[in-house]
C-alpha positions in Angstrom: 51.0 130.2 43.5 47.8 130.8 42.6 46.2 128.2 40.5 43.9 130.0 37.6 41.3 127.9 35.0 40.0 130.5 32.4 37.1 128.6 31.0 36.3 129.4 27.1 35.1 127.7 24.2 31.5 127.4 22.2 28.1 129.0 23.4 26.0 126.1 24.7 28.7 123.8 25.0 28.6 123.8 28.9 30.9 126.8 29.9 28.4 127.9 33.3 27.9 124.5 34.1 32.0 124.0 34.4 31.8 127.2 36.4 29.1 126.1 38.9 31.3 122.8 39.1 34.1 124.5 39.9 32.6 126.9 42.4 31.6 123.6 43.5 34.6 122.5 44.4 35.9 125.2 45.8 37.1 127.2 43.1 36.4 131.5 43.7 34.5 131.8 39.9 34.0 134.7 37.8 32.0 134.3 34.5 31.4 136.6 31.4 34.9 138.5 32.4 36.4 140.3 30.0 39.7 139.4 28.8 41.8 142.4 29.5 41.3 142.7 33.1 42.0 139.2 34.5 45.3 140.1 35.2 44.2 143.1 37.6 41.7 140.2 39.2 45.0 137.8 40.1 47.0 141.0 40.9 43.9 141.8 44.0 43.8 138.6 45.0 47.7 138.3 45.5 47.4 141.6 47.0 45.2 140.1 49.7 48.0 137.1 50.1 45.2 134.4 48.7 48.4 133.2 46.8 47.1 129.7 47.0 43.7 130.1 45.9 42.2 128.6 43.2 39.9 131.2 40.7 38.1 130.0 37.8 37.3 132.7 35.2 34.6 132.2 32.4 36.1 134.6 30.0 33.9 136.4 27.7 35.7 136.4 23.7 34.0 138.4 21.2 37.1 139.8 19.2 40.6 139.1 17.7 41.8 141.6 19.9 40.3 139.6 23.3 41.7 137.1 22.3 44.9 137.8 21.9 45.0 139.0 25.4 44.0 135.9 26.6 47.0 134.0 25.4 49.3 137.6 26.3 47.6 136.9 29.9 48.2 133.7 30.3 52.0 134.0 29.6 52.2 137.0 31.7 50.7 135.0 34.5 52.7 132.0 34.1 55.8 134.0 34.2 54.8 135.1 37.6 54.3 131.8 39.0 50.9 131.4 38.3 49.6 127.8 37.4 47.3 129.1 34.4 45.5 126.2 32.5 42.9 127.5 29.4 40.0 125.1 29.6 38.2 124.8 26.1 34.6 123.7 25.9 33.4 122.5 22.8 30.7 120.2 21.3 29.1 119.9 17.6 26.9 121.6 16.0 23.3 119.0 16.3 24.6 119.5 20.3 24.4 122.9 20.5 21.3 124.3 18.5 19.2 121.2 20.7 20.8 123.2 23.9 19.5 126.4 22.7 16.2 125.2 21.3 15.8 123.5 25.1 16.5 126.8 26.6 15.2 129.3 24.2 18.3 131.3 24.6 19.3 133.5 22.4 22.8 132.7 20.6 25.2 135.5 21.5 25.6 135.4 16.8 22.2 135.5 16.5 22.4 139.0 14.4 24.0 136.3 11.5 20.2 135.1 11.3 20.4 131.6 11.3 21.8 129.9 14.4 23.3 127.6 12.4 25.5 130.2 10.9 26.2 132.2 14.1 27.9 128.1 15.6 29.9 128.7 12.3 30.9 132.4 12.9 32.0 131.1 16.4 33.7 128.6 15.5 36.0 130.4 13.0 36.4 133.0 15.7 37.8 130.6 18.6 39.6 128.4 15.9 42.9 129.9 17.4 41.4 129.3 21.0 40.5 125.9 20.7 44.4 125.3 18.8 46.2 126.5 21.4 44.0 125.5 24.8 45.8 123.3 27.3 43.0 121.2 27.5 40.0 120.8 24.9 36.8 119.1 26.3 33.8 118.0 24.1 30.5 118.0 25.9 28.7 116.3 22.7 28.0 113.3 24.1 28.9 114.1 27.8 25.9 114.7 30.5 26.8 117.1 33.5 27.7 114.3 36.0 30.2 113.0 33.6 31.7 116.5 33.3 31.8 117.1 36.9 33.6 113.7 37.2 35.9 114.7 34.9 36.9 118.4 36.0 37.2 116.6 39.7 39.8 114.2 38.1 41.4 117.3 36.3 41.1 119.8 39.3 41.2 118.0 42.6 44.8 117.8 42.9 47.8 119.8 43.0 49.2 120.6 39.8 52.0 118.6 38.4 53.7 118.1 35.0 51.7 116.7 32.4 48.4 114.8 33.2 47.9 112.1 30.5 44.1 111.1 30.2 43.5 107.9 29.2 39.8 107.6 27.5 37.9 104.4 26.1 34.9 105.3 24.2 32.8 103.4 21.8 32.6 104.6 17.4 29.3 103.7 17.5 28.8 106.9 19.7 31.3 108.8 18.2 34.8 109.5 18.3 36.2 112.1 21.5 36.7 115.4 19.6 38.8 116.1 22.6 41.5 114.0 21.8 45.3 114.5 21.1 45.8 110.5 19.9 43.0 108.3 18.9 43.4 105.1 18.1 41.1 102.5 17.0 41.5 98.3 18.7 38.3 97.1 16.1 40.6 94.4 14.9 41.2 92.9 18.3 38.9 89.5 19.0 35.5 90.9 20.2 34.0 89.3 23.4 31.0 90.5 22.5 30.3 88.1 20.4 30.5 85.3 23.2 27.5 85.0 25.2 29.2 84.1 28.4 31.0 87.6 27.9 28.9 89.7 26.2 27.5 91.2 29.8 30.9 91.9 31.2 33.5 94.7 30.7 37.2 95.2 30.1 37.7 96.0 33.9 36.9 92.4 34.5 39.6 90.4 34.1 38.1 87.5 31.8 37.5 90.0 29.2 41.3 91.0 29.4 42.5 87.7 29.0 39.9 86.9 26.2 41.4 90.1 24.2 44.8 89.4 24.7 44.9 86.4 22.9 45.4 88.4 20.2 48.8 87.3 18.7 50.1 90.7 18.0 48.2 91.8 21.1 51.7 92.5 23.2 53.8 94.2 20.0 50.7 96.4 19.2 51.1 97.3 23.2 54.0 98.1 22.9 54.2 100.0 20.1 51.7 102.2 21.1 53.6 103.1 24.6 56.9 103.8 22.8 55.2 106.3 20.3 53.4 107.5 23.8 56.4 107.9 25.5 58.2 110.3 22.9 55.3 112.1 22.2 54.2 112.9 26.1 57.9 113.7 26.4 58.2 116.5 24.0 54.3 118.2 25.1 56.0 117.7 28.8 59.0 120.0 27.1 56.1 122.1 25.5 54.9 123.0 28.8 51.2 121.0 27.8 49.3 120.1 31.2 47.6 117.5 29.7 47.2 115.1 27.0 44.5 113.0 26.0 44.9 109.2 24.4 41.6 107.9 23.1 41.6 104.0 22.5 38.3 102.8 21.0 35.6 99.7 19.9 32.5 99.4 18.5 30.7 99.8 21.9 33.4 101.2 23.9 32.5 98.2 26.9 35.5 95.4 25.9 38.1 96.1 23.9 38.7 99.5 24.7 38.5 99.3 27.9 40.8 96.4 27.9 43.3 98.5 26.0 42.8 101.8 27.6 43.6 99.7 31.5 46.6 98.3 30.3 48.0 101.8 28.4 47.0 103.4 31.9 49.0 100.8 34.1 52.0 100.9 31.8 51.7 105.3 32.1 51.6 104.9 36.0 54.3 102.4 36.6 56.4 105.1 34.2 55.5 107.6 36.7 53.3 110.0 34.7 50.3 111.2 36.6 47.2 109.2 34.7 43.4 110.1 34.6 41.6 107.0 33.0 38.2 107.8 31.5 35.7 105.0 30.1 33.3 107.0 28.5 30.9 104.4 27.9 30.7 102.7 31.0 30.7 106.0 33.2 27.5 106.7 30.8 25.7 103.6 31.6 26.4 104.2 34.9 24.8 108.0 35.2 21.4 107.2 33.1 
C-alpha cells in the first residue's frame, strides 16, 4: 500500500514548505503536478514494487476540470489500496498578501489586477477543494516549526482509522479555521486572574484542579465526549482520516489547555488514535 498526500490549497499559504517537510521526512515529493497524471505516477512507482512508499504530490489546480480529477483520482486510488489523504493548505487573506509582499512573488491571479481579488478568485475556485479535503490546515497564525510539528504528528505513523486532533488555542489570536468542532470554555474560572497561577499552564496540574472547580465542570465534560463520540463515529463511517476538536480561552495557556488534556485522555482511553495540539503554548515555545 502506498501511502499518497496530495498537498493543495491557497497560493502563499505554505504548500512548498509542507513539501520540503515532507521530503523531509522521507516522503518521495513532486510539486506543481498536474492533476491528471498522478495516477500514471503511483501506477510507475507500483510498477517498480515501491508499494510501501510514501509520495507527496503538490498538485497544481487551475480549473473545474483539474479538479475534478483530483477527487476522481483519489477514489480511483483508494479503491486500489492506496492510502490517499488530500491535505488542504489555507490561511486568510492579511496572511497571504504579507507573504507575497515579503517575497515579491507574483500571485498565480495576478491577471485579476489586484491581489486582493486574485485570493478571492482562488478561493471561489478551491471552495469545493477545501469542502471535501481530508484534512484542512490553516497556516494564518502558524510559523514553519509549528507546521513541521504538526505534519510529523499527522505523517510519522502508519495510517489508521480516524486521527482525532485535539487543539487548544487562544480567541485573542484567533479562532483555528481548520477546525471540524470549536468550542469555547471562556465561562470556566480563569486562573489567570490569580497571581500564584497566572505563570503556569493547563499541563500543570494546579491549574487543572483550579479549573475544575467549576460545578458543571464534569457534566459539561461529559457532554462534550458524548456529542464527540457520535460524531467521530459516523466521519469514521464516512471514511474521514481525521477530525479536528478546537477547545479555546482568552489566551489559550489555562483553560483550554485544561480542557483540551482531559478531552484527549478521555479519546485515548476510548481507543481512538489522538494528536493533541496547544497552539499557544507550542508558539511561545518556537519564538
Amino acid at each position: 500500500m502506498t501511502r499518497i498526500v496530495l498537498l493543495t490549497g491557497l497560493a502563499g499559504a505554505g504548500r512548498t514548505t509542507a513539501a520540503d517537510i515532507l521530503e523531509d521526512m522521507g516522503f518521495y515529493v513532486m510539486e506543481n503536478l498536474p492533476a491528471a497524471i498522478i495516477n500514471d505516477v503511483v501506477a510507475q512507482m507500483h510498477n517498480d514494487n515501491e508499494e510501501n512508499a510514501q509520495l507527496a504530490i503538490a498538485v497544481d489546480l487551475r480549473d473545474q476540470e483539474s479538479i475534478d480529477t483530483l477527487f476522481a483520482t483519489r477514489n480511483e486510488l483508494r479503491q486500489l489500496g492506496d492510502n490517499v489523504e488530500i491535505v488542504f493548505l489555507d490561511a486568510d487573506d492579511d496572511t497571504i498578501i504579507r507573504r507575497f509582499e515579503q517575497t515579491r512573488r507574483p500571485h498565480p491571479y495576478i491577471s485579476a489586477g489586484v491581489l486582493t481579488k486574485g485570493i478571492e478568485l482562488e478561493r471561489e475556485l478551491l471552495s469545493d477543494v477545501l469542502a471535501n479535503a481530508d484534512i484542512h490546515i490553516d497556516t494564518t497564525v502558524t510559523n514553519p516549526t509549528q507546521l513541521g510539528q504538526q505534519l510529523s504528528l499527522l505523517f510519522s505513523g502508519e495510517p489508521a482509522g480516524t486521527t482525532v486532533l485535539v487543539n487548544s488555542f487562544g480567541f485573542k489570536y484567533g479562532a483555528p479555521r481548520d477546525a471540524d468542532f470549536v468550542f469555547d470554555v471562556r465561562f470556566l474560572p480563569n486562573p489567570f486572574w490569580e497571581p500564584e497561577l497566572r505563570e503556569s499552564s493547563g499541563l500543570e496540574q494546579t491549574i487543572r484542579d483550579y479549573v475544575s472547580t467549576f460545578p458543571n465542570y464534569k457534566q459539561y465534560i461529559e457532554s462534550v465526549q458524548s456529542m464527540l463520540e457520535v460524531s467521530i463515529n459516523e466521519f469514521s463511517q464516512l471514511g474521514k482520516g481525521f477530525v479536528t476538536v478546537a477547545f479555546g480561552c482568552t489566551g489559550g495557556i489555562h483553560r483550554s489547555v485544561t480542557v483540551a488534556h482531559d478531552v484527549s485522555a478521555w479519546l485515548k482511553k476510548s481507543g481512538y488514535k489522538v494528536i493533541t495540539v496547544n497552539r499557544e503554548l507550542d508558539r511561545n515555545e518556537t519564538e
